[in-house]
C-alpha atoms as one frame of an Amber mdcrd trajectory, in Angstrom:
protein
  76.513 -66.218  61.629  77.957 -67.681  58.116  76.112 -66.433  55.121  74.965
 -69.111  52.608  76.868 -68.900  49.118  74.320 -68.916  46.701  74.963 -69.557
  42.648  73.119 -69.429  39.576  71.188 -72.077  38.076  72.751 -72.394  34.210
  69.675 -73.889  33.136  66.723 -71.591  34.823  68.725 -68.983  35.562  67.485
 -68.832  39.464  69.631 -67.839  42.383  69.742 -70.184  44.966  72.027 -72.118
  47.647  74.819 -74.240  46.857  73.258 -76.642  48.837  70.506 -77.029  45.969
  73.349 -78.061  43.724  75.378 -81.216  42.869  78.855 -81.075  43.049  80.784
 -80.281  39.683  76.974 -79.460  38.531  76.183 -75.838  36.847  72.329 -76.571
  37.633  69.825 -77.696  40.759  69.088 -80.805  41.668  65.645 -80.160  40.752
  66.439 -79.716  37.229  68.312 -82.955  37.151  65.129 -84.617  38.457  63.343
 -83.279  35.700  65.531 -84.223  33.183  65.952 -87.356  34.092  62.158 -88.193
  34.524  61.223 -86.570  31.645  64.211 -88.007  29.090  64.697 -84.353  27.786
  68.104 -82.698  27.386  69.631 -80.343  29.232  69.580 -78.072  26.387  65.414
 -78.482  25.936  65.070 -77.723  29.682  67.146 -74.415  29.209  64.959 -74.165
  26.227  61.733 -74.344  28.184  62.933 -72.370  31.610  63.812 -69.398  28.797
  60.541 -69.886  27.202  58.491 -69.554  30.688  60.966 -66.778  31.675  60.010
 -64.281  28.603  56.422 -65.032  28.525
């Protein structure tokens, strides 16, 4: 049985599947969703996952 490649998420830091990411993307779709939604930059959410990381 394959194993699933997993990579980093540059933004939250988070291991998870490639299949979580776009291609030619450092970070999840789910952080994409966000950012778009919300208007913010990818810096500010790297900003915010690093704040909720070290609280």
């Amino acid at each position: 049985m394959p194993r699933t490649k997993s990579r980093i998420c540059d933004v939250t830091g988070i291991k998870t599947s490639e299949n979580n990411f776009y291609k030619n993307q450092s970070h999840v779709k789910a952080v994409d969703n966000l950012r778009r939604t919300t208007g913010a930059t990818k810096e500010q959410m790297q900003r915010m996952f690093h704040q909720i990381n070290n609280y």
